[in-house]
C-alpha positions as CSV (number, residue, x, y, z in Angstrom):
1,X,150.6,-28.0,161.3
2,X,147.3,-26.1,162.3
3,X,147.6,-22.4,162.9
4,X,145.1,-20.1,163.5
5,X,145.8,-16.0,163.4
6,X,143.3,-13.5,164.4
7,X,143.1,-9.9,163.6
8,X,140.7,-7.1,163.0
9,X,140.5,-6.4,166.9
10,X,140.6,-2.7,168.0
11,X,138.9,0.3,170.4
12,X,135.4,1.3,169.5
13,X,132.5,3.5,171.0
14,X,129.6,2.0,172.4
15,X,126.7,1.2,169.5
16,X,129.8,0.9,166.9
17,X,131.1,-1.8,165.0
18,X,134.0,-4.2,164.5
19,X,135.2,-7.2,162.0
20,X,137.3,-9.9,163.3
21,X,138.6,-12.5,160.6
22,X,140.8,-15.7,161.7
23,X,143.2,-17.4,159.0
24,X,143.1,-21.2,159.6
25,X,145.4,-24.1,157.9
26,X,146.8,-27.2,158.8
27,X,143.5,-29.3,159.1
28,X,140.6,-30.8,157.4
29,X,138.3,-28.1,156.8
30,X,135.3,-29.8,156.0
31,X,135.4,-32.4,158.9
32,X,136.1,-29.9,161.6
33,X,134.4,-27.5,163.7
34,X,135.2,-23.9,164.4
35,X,133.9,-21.2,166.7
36,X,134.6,-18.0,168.1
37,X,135.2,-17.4,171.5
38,X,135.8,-14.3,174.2
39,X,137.3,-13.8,177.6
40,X,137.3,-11.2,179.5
41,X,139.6,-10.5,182.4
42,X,138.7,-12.1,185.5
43,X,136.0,-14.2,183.6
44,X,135.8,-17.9,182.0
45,X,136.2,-18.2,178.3
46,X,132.7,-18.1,176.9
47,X,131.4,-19.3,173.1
48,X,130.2,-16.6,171.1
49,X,129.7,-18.0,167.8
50,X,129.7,-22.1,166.5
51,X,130.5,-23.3,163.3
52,X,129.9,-27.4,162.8
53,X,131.0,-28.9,160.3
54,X,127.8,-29.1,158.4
55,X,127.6,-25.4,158.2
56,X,125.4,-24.2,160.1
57,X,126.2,-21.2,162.2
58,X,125.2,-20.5,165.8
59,X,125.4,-17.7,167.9
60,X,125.1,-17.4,171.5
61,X,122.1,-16.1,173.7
62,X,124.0,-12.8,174.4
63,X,125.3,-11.9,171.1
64,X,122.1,-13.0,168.9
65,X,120.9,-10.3,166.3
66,X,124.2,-8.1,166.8
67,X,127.1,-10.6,165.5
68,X,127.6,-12.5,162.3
69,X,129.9,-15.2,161.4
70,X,130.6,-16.6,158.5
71,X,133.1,-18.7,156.6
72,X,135.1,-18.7,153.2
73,X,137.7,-21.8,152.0
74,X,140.3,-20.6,149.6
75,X,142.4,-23.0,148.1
76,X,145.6,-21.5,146.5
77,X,148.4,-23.7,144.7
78,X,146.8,-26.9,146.4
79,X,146.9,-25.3,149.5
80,X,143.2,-24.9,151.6
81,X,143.2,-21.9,153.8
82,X,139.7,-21.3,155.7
83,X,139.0,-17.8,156.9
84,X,136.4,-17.2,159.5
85,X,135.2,-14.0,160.2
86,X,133.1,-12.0,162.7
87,X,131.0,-9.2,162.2
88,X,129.8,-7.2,165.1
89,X,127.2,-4.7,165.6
90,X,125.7,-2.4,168.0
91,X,129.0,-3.1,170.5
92,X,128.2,-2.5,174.0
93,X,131.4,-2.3,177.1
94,X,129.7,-6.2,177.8
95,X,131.5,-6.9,174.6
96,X,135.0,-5.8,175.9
97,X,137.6,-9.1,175.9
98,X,140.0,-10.9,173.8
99,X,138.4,-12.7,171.1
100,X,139.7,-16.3,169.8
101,X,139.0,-18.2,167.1
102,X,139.3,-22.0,167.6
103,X,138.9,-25.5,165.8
104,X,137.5,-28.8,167.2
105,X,138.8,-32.0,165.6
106,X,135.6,-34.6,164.6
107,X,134.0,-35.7,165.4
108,X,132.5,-32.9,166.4
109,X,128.9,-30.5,167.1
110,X,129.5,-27.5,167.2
111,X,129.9,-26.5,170.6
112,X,130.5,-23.7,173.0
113,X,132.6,-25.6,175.5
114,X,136.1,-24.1,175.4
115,X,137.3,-27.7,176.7
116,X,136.2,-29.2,173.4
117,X,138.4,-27.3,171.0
118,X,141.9,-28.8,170.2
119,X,143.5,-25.7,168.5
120,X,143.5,-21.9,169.4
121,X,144.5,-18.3,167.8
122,X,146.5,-15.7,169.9
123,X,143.5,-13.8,170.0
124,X,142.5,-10.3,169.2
125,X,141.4,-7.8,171.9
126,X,138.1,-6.0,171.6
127,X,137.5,-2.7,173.8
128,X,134.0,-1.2,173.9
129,X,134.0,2.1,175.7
130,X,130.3,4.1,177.1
């Protein structure tokens, strides 16, 4: 069974900083994709952050140069657990939404299309005040 649980979310000032990390099991971690996403209220579900499968990381247009993403696998009594996390900088009130972590079943790219992911976390609300 996948499941994917965020946390790390919280209230910051503007120009401050935040970690998110998401727990993921239940899939193939090497075959699958991953990627962060945010949504703020009233607005579409937007990518922030793309993890193919091949490693690479990609980040979108808006977020470039403030957040990091990265990746660790850690496999425990046979059991593969893959935690993605989310580092972000120099938060601005833009940055205010829930944040989810997701995974795309291959094959896959890495994309930002929402529609393209198969499983999703609860999410983890980020608030950014001036």
């Amino acid at each position: 069974q996948v499941k994917l649980v965020e946390s790390g979310g919280g209230s910051v000032q503007a120009g401050g900083s935040l970690s998110l990390s998401c727990e993921a099991s239940g899939f193939n971690y090497r075959r699958n994709c991953m990627g962060w996403f945010r949504q703020a209220p009233g607005k579409e579900r937007e990518g922030v952050a793309a993890i193919p499968s091949d490693g690479r990381i990609l980040y979108a247009d808006s977020v470039k140069g403030r957040f990091t993403a990265s990746k660790r696998l850690t496999i425990s009594s046979g059991n593969a657990t893959n935690t993605l996390y989310l580092q972000m900088t120099s938060l601005n009130p833009e940055d205010t939404a829930m944040y989810y972590c997701a995974a795309e079943a291959p094959p896959c790219d890495g994309s930002f299309e929402p529609n393209q992911y198969n499983y999703w976390g609860q999410g983890t609300q980020v608030t950014v005040s001036s």
